[in-house]
N, CA, C and O atoms as a Tripos MOL2 file, in Angstrom:
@<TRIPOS>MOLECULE
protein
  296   295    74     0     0
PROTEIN
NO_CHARGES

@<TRIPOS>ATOM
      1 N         119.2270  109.9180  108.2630 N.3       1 UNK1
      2 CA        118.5550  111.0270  107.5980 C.3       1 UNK1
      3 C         118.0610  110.6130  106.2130 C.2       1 UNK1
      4 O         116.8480  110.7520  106.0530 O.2       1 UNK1
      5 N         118.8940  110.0380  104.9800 N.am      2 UNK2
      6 CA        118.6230  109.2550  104.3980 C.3       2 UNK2
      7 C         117.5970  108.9160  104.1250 C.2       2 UNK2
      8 O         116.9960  109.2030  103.0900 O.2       2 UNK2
      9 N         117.0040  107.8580  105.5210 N.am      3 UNK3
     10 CA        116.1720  107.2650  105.8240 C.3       3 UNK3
     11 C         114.3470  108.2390  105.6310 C.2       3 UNK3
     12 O         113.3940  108.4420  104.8780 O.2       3 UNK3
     13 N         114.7470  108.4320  106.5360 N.am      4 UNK4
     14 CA        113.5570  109.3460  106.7970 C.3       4 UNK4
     15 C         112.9740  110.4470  105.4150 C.2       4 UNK4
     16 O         111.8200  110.8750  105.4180 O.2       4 UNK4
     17 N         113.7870  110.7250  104.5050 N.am      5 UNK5
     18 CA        114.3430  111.4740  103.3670 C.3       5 UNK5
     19 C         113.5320  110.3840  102.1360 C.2       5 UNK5
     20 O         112.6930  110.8860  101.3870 O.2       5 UNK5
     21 N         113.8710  108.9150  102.0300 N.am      6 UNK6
     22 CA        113.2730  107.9910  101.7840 C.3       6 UNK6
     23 C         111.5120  107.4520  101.7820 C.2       6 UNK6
     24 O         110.6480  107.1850  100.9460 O.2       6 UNK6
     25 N         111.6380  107.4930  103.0650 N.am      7 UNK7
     26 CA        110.0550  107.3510  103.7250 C.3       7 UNK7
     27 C         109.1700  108.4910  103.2330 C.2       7 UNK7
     28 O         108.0180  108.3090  102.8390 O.2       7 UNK7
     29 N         109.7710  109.6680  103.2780 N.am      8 UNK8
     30 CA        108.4800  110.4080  103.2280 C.3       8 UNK8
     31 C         108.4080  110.5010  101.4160 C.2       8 UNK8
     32 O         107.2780  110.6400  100.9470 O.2       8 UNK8
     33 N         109.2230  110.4480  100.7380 N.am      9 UNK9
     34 CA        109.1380  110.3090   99.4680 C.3       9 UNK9
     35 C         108.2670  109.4340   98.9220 C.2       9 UNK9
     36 O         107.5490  109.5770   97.9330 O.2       9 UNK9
     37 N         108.4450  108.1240   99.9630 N.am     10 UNK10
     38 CA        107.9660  106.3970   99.7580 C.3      10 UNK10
     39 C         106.2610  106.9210   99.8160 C.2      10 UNK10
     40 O         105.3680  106.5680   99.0470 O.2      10 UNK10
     41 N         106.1540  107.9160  101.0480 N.am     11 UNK11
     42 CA        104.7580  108.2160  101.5980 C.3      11 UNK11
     43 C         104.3370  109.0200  100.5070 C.2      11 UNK11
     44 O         103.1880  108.6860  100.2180 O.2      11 UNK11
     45 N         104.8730  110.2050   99.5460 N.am     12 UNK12
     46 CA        104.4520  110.9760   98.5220 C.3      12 UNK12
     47 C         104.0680  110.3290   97.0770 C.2      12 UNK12
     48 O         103.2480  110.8280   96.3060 O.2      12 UNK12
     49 N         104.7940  109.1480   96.8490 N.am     13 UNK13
     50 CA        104.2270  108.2560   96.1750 C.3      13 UNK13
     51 C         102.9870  107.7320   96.7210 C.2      13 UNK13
     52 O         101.8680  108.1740   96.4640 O.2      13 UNK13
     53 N         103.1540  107.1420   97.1890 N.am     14 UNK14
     54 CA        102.1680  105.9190   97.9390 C.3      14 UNK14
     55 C         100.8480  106.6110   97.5350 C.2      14 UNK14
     56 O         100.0540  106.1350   96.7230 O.2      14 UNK14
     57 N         100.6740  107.9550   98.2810 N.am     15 UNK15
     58 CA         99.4800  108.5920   98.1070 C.3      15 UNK15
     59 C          99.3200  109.3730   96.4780 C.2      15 UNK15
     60 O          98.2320  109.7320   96.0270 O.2      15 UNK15
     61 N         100.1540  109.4720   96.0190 N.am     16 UNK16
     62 CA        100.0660  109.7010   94.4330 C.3      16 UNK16
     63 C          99.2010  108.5780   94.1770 C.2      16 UNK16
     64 O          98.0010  108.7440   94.3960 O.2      16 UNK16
     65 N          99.6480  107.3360   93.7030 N.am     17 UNK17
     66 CA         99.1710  106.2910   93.5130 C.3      17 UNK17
     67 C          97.5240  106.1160   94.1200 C.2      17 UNK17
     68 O          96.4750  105.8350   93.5410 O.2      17 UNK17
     69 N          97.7370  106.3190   95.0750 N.am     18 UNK18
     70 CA         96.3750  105.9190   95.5760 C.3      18 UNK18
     71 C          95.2650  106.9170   95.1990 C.2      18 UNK18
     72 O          94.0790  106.5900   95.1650 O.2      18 UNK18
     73 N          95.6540  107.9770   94.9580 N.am     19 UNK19
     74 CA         94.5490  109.1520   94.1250 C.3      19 UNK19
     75 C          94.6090  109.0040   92.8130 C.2      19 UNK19
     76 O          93.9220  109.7140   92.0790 O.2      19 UNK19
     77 N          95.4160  108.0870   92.3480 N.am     20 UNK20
     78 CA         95.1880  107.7030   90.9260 C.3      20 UNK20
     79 C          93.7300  106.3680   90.6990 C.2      20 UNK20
     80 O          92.6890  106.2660   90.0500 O.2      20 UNK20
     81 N          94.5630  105.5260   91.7480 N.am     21 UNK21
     82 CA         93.9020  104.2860   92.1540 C.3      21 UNK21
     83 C          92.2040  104.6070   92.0200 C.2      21 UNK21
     84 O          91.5040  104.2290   91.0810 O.2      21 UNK21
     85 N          91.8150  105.2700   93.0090 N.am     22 UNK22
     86 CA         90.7500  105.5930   93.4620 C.3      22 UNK22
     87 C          90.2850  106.6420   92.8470 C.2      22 UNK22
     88 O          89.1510  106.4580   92.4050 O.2      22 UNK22
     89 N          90.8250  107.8980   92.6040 N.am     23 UNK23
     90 CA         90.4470  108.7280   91.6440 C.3      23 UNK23
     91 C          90.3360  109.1220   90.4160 C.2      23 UNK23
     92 O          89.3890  109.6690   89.8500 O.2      23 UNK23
     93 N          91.8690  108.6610   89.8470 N.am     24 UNK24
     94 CA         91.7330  109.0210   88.5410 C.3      24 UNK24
     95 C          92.4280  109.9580   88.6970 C.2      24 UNK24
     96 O          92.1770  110.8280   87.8630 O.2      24 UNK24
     97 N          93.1450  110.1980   89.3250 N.am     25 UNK25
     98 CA         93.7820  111.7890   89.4890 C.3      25 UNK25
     99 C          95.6100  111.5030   89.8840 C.2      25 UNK25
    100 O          96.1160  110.8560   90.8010 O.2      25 UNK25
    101 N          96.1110  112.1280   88.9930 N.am     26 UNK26
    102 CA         97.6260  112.3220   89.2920 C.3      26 UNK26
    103 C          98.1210  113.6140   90.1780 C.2      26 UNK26
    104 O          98.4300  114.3990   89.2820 O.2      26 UNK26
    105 N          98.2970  114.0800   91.0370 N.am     27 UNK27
    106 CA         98.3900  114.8470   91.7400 C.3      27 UNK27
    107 C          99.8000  115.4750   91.1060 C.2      27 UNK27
    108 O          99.9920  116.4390   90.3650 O.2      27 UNK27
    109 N         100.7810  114.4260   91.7730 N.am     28 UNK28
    110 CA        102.1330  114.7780   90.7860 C.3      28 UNK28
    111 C         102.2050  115.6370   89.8160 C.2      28 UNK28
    112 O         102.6480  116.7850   89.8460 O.2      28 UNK28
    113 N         101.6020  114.8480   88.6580 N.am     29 UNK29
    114 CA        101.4670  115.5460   87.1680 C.3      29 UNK29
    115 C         100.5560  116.7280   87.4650 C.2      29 UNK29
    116 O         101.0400  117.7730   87.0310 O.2      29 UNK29
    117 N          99.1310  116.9140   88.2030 N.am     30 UNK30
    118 CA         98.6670  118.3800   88.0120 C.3      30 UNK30
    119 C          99.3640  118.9810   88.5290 C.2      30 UNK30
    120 O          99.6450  120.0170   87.9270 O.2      30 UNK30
    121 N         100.0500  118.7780   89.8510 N.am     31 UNK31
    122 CA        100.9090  120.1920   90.4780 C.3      31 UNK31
    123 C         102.3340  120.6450   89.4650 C.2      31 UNK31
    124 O         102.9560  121.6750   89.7240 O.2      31 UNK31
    125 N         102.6290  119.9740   88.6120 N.am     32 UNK32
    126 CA        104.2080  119.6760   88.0680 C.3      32 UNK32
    127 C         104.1110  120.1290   86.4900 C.2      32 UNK32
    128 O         105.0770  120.3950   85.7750 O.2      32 UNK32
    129 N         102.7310  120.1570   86.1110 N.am     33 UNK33
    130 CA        102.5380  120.5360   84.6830 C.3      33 UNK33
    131 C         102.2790  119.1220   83.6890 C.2      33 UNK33
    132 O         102.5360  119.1490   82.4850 O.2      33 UNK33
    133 N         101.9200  118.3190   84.1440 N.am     34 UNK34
    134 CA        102.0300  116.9620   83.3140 C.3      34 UNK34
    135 C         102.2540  115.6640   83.8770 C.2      34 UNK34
    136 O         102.3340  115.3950   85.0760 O.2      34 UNK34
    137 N         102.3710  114.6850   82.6540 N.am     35 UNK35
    138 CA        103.5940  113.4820   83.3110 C.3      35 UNK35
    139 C         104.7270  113.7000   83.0210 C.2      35 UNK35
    140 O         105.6950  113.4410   83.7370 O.2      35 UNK35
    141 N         104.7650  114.3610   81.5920 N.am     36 UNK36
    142 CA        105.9080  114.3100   80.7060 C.3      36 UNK36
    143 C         106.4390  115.2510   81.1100 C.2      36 UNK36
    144 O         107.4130  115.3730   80.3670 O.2      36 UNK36
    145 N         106.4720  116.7040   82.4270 N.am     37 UNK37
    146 CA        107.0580  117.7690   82.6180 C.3      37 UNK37
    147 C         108.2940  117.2310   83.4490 C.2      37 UNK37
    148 O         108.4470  116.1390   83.9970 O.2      37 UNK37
    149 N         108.9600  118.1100   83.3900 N.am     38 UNK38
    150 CA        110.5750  117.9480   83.8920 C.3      38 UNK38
    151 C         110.8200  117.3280   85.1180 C.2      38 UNK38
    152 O         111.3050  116.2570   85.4840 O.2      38 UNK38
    153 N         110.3650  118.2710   85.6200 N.am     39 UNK39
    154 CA        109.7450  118.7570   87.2140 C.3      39 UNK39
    155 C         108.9580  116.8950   87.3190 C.2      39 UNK39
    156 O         109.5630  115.8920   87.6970 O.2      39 UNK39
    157 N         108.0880  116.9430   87.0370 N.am     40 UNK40
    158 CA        107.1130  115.2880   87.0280 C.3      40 UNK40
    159 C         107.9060  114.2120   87.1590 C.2      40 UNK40
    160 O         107.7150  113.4360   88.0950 O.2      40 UNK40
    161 N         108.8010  114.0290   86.3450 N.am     41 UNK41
    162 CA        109.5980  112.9590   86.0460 C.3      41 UNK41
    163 C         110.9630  112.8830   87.1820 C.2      41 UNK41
    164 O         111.4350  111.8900   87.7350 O.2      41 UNK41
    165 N         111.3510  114.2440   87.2750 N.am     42 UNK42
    166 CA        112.2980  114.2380   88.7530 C.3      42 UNK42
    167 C         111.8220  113.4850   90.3270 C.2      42 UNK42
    168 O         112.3700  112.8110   91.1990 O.2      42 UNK42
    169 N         110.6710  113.9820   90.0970 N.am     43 UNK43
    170 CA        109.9230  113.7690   91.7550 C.3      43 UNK43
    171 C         109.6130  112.0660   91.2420 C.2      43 UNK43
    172 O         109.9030  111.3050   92.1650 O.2      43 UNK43
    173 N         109.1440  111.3970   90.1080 N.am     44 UNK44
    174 CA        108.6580  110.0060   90.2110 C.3      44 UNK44
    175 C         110.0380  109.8110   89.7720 C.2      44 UNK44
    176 O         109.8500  108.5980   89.8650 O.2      44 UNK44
    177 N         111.4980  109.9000   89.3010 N.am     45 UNK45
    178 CA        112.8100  109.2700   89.5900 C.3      45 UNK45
    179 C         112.8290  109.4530   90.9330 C.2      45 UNK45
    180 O         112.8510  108.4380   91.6290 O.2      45 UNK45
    181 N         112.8270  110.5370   91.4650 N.am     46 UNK46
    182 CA        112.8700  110.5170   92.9760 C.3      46 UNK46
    183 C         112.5280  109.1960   94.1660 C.2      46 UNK46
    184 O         113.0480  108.5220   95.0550 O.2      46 UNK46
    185 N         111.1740  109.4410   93.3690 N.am     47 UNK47
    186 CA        110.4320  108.3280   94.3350 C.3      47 UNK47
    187 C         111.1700  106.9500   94.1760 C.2      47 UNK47
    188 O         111.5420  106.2320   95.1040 O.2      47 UNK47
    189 N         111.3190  106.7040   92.7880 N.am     48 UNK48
    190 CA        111.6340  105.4880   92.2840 C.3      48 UNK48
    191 C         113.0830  104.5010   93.3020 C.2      48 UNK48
    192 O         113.2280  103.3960   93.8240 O.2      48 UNK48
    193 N         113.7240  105.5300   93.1410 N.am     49 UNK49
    194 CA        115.1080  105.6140   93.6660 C.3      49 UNK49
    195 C         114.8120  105.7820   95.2280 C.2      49 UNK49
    196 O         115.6080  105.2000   95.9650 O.2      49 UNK49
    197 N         113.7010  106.5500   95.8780 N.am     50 UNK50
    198 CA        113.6880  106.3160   97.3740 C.3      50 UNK50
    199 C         113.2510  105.0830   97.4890 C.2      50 UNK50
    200 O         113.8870  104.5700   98.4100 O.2      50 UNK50
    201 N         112.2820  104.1170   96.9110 N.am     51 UNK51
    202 CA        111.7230  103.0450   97.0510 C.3      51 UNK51
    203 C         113.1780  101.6730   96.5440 C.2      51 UNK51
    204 O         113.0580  100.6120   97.1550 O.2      51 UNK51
    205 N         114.0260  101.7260   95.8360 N.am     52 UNK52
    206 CA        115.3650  101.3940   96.0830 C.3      52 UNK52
    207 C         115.7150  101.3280   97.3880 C.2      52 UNK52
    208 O         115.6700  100.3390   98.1190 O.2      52 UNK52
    209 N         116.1800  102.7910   97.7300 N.am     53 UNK53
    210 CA        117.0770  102.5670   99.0380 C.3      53 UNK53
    211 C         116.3640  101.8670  100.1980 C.2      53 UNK53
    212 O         117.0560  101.2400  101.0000 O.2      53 UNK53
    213 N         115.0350  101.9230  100.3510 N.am     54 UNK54
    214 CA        113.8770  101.5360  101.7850 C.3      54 UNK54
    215 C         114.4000   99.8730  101.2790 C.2      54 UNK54
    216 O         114.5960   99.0250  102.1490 O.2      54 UNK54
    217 N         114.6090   99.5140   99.6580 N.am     55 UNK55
    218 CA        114.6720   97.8220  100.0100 C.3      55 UNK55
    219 C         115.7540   97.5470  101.2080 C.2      55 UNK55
    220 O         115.2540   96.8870  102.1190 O.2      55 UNK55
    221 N         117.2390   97.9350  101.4290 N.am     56 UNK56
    222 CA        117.8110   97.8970  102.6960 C.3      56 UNK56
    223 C         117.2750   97.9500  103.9140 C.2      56 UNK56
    224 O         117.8500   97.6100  104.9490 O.2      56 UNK56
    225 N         115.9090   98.4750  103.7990 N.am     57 UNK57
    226 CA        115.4630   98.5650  104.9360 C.3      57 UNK57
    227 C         114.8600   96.6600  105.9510 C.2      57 UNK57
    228 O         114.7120   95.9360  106.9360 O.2      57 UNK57
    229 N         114.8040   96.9020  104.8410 N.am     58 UNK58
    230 CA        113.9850   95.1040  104.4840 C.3      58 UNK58
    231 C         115.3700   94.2410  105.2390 C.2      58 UNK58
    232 O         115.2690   93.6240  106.3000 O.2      58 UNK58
    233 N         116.4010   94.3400  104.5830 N.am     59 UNK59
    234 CA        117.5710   93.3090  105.2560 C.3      59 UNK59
    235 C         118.8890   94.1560  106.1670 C.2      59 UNK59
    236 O         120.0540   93.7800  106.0410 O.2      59 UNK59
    237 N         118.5350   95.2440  107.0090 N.am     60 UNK60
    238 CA        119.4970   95.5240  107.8620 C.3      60 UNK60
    239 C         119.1510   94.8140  109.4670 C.2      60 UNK60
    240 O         118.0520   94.4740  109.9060 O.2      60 UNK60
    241 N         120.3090   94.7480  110.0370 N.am     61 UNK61
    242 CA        120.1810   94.3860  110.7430 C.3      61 UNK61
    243 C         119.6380   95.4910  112.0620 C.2      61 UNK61
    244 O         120.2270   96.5200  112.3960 O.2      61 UNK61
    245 N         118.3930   94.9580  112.6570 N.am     62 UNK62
    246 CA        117.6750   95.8900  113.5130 C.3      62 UNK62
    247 C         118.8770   96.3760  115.1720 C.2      62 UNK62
    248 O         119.0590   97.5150  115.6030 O.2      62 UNK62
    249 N         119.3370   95.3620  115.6030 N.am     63 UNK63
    250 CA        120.5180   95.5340  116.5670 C.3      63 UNK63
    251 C         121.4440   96.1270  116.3950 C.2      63 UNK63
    252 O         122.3070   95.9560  117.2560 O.2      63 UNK63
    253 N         121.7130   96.9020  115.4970 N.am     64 UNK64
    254 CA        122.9350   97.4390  115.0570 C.3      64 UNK64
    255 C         122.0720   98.8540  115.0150 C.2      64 UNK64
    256 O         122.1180   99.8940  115.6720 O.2      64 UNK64
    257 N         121.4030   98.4590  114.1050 N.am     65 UNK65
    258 CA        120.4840  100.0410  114.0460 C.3      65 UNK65
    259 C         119.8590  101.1880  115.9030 C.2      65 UNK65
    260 O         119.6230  102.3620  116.1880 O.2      65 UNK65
    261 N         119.8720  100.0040  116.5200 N.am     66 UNK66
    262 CA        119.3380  100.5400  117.8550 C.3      66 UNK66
    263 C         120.6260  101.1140  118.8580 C.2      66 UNK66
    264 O         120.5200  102.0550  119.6440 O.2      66 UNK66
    265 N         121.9580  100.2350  118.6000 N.am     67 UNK67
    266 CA        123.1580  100.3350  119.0840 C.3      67 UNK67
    267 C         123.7650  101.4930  118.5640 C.2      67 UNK67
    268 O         124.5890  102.0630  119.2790 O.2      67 UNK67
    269 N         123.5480  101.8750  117.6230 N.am     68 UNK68
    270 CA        124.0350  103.1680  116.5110 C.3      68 UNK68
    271 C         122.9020  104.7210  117.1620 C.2      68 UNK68
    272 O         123.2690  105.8950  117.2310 O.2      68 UNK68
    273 N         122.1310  104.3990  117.3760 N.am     69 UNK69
    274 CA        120.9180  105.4630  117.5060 C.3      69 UNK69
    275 C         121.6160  105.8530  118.9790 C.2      69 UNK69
    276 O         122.1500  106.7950  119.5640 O.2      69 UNK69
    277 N         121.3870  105.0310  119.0840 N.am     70 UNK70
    278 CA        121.9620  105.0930  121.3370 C.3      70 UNK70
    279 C         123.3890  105.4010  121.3650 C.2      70 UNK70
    280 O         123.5180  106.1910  122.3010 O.2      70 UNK70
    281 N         124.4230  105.2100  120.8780 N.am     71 UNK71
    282 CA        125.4750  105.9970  120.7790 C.3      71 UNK71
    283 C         125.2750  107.4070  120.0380 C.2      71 UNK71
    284 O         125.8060  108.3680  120.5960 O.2      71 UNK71
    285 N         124.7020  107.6010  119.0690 N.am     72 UNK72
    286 CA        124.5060  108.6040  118.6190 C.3      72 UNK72
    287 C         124.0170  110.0540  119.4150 C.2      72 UNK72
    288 O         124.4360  111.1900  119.1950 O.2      72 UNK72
    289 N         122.4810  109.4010  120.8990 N.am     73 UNK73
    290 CA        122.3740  109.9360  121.3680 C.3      73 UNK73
    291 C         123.1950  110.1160  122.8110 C.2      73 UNK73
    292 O         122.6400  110.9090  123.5720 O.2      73 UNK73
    293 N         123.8540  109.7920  123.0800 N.am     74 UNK74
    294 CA        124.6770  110.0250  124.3340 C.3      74 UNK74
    295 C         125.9570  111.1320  124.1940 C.2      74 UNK74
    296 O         126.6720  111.3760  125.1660 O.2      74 UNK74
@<TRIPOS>BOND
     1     1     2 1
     2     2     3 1
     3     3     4 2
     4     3     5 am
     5     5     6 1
     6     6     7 1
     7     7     8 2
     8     7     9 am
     9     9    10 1
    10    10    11 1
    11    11    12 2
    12    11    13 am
    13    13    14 1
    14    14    15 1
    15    15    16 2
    16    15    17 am
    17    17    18 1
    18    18    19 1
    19    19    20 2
    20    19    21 am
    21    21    22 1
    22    22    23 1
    23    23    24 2
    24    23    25 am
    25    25    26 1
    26    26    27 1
    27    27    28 2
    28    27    29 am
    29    29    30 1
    30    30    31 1
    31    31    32 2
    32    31    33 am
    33    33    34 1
    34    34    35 1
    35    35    36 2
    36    35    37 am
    37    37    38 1
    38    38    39 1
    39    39    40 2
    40    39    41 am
    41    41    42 1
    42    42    43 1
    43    43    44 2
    44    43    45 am
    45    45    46 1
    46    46    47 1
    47    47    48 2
    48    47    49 am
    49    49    50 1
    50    50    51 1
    51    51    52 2
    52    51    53 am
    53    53    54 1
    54    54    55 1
    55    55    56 2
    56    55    57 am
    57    57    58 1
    58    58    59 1
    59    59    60 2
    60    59    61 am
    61    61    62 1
    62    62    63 1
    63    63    64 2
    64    63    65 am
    65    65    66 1
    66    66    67 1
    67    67    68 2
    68    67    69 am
    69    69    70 1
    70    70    71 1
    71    71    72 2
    72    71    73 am
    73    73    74 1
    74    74    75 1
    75    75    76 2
    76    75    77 am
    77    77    78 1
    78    78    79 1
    79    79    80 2
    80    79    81 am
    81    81    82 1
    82    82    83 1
    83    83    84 2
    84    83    85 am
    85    85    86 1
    86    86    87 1
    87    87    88 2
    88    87    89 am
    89    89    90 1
    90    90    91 1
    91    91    92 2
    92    91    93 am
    93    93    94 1
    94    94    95 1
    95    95    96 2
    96    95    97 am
    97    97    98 1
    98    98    99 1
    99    99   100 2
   100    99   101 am
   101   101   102 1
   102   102   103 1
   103   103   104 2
   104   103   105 am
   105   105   106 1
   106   106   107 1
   107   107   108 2
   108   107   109 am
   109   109   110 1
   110   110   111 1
   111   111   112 2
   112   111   113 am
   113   113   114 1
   114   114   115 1
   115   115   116 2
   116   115   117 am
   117   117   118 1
   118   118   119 1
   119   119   120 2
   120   119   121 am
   121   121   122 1
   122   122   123 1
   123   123   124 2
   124   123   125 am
   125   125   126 1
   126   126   127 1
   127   127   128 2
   128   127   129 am
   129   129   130 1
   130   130   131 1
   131   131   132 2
   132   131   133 am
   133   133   134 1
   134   134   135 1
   135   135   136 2
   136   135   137 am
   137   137   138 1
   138   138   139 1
   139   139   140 2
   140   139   141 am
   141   141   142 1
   142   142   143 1
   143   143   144 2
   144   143   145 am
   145   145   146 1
   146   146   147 1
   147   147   148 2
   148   147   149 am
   149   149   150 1
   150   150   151 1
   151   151   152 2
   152   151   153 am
   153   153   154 1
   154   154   155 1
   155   155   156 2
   156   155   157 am
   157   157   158 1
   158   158   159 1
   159   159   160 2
   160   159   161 am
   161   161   162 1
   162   162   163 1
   163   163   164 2
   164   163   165 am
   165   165   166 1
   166   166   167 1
   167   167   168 2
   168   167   169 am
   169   169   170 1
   170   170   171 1
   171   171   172 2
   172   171   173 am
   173   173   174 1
   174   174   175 1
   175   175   176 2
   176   175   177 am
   177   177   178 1
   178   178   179 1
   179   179   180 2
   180   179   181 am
   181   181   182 1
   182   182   183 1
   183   183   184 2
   184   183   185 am
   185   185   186 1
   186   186   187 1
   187   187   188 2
   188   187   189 am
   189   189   190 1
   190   190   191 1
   191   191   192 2
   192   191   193 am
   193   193   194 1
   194   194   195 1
   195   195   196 2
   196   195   197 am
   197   197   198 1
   198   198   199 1
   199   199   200 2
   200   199   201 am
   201   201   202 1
   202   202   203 1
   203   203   204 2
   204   203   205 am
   205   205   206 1
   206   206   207 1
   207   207   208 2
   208   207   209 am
   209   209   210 1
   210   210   211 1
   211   211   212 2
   212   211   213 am
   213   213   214 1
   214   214   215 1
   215   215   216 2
   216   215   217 am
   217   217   218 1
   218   218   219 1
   219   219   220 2
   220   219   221 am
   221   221   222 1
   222   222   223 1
   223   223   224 2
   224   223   225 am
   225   225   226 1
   226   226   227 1
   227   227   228 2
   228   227   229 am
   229   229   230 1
   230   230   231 1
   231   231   232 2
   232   231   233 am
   233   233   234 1
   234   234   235 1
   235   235   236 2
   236   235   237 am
   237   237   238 1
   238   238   239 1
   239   239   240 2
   240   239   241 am
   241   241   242 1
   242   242   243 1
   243   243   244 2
   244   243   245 am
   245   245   246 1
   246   246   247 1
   247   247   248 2
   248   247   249 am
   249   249   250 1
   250   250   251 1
   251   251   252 2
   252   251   253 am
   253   253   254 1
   254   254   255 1
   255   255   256 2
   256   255   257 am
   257   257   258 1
   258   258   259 1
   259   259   260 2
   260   259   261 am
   261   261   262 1
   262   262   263 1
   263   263   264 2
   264   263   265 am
   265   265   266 1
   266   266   267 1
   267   267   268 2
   268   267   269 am
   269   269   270 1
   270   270   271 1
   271   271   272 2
   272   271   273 am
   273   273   274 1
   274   274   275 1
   275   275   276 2
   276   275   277 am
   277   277   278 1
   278   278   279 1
   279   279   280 2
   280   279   281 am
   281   281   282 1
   282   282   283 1
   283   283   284 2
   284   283   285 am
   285   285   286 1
   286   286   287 1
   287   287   288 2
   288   287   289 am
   289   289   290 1
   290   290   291 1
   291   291   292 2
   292   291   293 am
   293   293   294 1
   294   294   295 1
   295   295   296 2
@<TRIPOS>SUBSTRUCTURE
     1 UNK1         2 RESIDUE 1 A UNK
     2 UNK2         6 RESIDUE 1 A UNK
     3 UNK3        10 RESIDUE 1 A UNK
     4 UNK4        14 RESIDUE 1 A UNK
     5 UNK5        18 RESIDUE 1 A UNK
     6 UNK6        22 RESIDUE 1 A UNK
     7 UNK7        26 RESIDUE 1 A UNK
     8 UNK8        30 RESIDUE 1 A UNK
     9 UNK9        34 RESIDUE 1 A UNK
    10 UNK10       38 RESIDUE 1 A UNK
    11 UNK11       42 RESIDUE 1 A UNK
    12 UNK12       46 RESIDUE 1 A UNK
    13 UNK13       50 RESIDUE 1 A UNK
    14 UNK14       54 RESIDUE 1 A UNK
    15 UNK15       58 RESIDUE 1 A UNK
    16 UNK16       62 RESIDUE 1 A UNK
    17 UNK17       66 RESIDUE 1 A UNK
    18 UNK18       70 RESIDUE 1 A UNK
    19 UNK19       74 RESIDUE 1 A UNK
    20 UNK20       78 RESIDUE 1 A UNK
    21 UNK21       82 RESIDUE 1 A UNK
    22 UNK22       86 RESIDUE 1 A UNK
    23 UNK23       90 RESIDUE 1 A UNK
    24 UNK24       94 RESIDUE 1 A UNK
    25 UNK25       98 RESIDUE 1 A UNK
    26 UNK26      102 RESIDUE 1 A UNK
    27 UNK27      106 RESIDUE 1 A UNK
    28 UNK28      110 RESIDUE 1 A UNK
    29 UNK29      114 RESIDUE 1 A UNK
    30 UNK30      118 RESIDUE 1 A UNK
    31 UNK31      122 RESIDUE 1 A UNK
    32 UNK32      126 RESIDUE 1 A UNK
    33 UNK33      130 RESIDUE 1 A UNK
    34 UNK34      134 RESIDUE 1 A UNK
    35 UNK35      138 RESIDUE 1 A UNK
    36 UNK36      142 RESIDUE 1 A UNK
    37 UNK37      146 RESIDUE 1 A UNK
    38 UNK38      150 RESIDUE 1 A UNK
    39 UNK39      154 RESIDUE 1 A UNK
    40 UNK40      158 RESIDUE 1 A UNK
    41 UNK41      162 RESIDUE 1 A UNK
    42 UNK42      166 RESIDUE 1 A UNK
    43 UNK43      170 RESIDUE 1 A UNK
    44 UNK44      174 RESIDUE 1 A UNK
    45 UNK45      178 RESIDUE 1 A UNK
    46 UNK46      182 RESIDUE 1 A UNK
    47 UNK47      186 RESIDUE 1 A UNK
    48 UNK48      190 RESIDUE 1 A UNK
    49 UNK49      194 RESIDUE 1 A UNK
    50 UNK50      198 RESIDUE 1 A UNK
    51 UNK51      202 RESIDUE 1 A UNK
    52 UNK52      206 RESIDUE 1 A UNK
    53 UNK53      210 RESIDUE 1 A UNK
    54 UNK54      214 RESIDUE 1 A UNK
    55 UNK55      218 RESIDUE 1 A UNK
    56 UNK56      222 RESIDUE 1 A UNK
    57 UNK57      226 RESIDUE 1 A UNK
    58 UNK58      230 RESIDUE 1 A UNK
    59 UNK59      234 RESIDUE 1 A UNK
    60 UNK60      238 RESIDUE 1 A UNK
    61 UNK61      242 RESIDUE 1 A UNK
    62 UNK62      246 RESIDUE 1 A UNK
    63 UNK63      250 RESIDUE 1 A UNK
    64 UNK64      254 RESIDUE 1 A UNK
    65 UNK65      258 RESIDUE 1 A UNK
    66 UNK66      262 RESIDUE 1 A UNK
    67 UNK67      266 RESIDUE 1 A UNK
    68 UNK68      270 RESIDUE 1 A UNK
    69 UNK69      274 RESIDUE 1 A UNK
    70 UNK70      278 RESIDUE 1 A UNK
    71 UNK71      282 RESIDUE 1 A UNK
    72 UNK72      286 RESIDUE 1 A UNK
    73 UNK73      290 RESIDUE 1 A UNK
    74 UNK74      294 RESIDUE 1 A UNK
């Protein structure tokens, strides 16, 4: 859950960034009141810290992960 909790955060950045990239536009900061608003700085710690945990994603082991899912569902 975590996981997935992670990703889509990873994905709410990603596309922040990229409307900055390309636009010029912080989405974040207009919906949140700023950069410097409370609210702003929670959601980009947020992100920051989901993009942390996804590095595990990088070195777990995939066989364990599939063995865990499949017990999980039975």
């Amino acid at each position: 859950m975590l996981d997935k909790i992670s990703l889509i955060l990873l994905i709410i950045g990603g596309l922040n960034w990229g409307s900055i990239g390309i636009f010029q536009f912080d989405i974040v900061a207009w919906i949140c009141g700023g950069q410097t608003g409370v609210l702003s700085r929670i959601i980009y710690t947020l992100v920051a810290l989901a993009a942390i945990w996804c590095i595990s994603l990088l070195f777990r082991d995939e066989t364990a992960f599939h063995e865990d899912r499949t017990a999980f569902n039975e």
